[in-house]
C-alpha positions in Angstrom: 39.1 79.5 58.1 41.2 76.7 56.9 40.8 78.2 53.2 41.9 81.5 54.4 45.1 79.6 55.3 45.3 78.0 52.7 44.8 80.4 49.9 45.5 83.8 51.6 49.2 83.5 51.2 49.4 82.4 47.8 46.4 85.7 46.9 48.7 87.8 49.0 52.0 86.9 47.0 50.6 87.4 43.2 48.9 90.7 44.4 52.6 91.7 45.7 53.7 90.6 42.3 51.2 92.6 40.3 52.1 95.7 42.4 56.0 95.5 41.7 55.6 94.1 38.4 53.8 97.2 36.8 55.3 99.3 39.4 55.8 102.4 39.3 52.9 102.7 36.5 50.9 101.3 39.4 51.1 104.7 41.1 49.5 106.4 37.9 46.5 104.8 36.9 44.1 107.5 36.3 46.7 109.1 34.2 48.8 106.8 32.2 47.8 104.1 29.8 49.7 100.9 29.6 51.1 99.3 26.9 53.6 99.5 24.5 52.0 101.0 21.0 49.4 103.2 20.6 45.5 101.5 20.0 41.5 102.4 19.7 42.1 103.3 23.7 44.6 106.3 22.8 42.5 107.6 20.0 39.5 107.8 22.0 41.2 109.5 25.1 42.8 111.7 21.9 39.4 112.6 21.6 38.0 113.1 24.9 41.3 115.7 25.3 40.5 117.1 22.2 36.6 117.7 22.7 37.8 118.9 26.5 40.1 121.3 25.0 37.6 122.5 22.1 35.1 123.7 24.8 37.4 125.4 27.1 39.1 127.3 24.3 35.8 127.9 22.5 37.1 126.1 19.2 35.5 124.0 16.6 35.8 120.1 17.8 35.5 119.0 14.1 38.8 120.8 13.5 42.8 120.6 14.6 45.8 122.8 14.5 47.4 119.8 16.4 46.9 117.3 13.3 48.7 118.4 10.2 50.2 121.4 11.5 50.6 124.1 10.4 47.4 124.1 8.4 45.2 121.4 10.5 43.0 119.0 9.0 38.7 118.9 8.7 37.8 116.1 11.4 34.0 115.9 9.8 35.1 112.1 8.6 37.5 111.4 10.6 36.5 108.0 12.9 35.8 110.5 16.5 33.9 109.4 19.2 32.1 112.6 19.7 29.2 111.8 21.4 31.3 109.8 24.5 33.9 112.5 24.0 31.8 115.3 25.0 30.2 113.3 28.3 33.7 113.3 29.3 34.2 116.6 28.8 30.7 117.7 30.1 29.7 115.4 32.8 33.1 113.7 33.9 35.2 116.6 33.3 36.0 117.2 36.7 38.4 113.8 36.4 41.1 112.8 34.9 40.7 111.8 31.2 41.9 107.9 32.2 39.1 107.8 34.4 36.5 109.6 32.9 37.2 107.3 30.0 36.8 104.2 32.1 33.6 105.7 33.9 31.8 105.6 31.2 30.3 102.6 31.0 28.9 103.3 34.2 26.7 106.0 32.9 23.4 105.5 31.7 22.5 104.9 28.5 25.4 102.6 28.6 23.1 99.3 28.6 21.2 100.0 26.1 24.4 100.6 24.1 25.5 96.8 25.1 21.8 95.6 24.1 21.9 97.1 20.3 25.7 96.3 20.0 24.6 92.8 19.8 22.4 93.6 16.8 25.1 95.6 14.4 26.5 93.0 12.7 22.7 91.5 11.7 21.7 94.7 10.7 23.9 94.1 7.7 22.5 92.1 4.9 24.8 90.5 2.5 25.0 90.4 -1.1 27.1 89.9 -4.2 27.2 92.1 -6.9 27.9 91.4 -11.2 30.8 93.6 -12.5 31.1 93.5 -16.1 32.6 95.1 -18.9 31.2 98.3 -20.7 30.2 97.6 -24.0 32.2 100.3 -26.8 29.4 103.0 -26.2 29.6 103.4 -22.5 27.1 102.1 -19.7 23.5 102.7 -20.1 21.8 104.2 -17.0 18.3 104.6 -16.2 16.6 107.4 -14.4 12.9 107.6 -13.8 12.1 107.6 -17.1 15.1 108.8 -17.9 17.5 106.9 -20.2 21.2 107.4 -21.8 24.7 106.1 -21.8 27.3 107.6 -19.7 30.8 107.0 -21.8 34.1 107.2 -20.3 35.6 109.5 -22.8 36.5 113.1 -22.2 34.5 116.0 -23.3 35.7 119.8 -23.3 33.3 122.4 -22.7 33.8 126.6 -22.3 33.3 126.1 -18.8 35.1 123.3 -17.7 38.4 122.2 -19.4 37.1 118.5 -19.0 33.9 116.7 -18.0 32.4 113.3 -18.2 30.2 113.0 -21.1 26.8 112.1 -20.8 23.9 111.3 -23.5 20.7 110.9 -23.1 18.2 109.0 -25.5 
């Protein structure tokens, strides 16, 4: 009891604090983001509102109007979270996109996400590589049993108004 005295007060006064100082984003936490410039957390509820809106207007998620406009832009390479992005569109689409992006690490699968997480950066084995300088008649390359030089001049064909040339030997 004597702790509660003499910490209670103290816990009560910086959770007061807390509560005015974001205030009034404090009222809207399952819909506003804080911070002051736009991060990884924006572009991944960008794409939980995106894949939420492809599947309730029956559009393709791998394309926007919204980027680019008026012509929209492929989104086949673009850096989406599409797996997590349709989860929160599918199985936490009945909250708000705030939430259903901070819900899902509660879902399962999510552990074994944390356990092979760990292992990404080993999974990359390091190397250098030799750069030098093509000799006059262009780099040799080999092929099977294939051989020939590939030069860096330009070639015209009937086809094609200009092609790499390639030899073989």
């Amino acid at each position: 009891m004597r702790i509660l005295r003499q910490h209670g007060p103290p816990a009560v006064f910086f959770a007061a604090l807390a509560v005015f100082w974001t205030f009034p984003l404090i009222l809207h936490l399952s819909t506003h983001l804080p911070g002051p410039d736009i991060g990884d957390n924006m572009l991944s509820l960008w794409n939980f509102w995106s894949m939420r809106t492809a599947l309730a207007t029956g559009t393709d998620f791998f394309y926007s109007k919204y980027q680019f406009a008026p012509v929209g832009i492929d989104l086949t390479l673009y850096t989406h979270t599409a797996l997590p992005a349709l989860a929160g569109a599918t199985v936490l689409g009945s909250l708000p996109l705030v939430s259903a992006q901070d819900r899902l690490k509660s879902m399962p699968g999510n552990d074994q996400y944390d356990k092979m997480s760990k292992l990404i950066p080993t999974s990359v084995k390091l190397g250098s590589v030799a750069v030098t300088q093509a000799p006059p008649g262009g780099f040799p390359w080999t092929q099977g049993v294939d051989t020939g030089r590939f030069s860096s001049r330009w070639c015209s064909s009937p086809w094609r108004r200009s092609r790499r040339c390639t030899s073989r030997s």
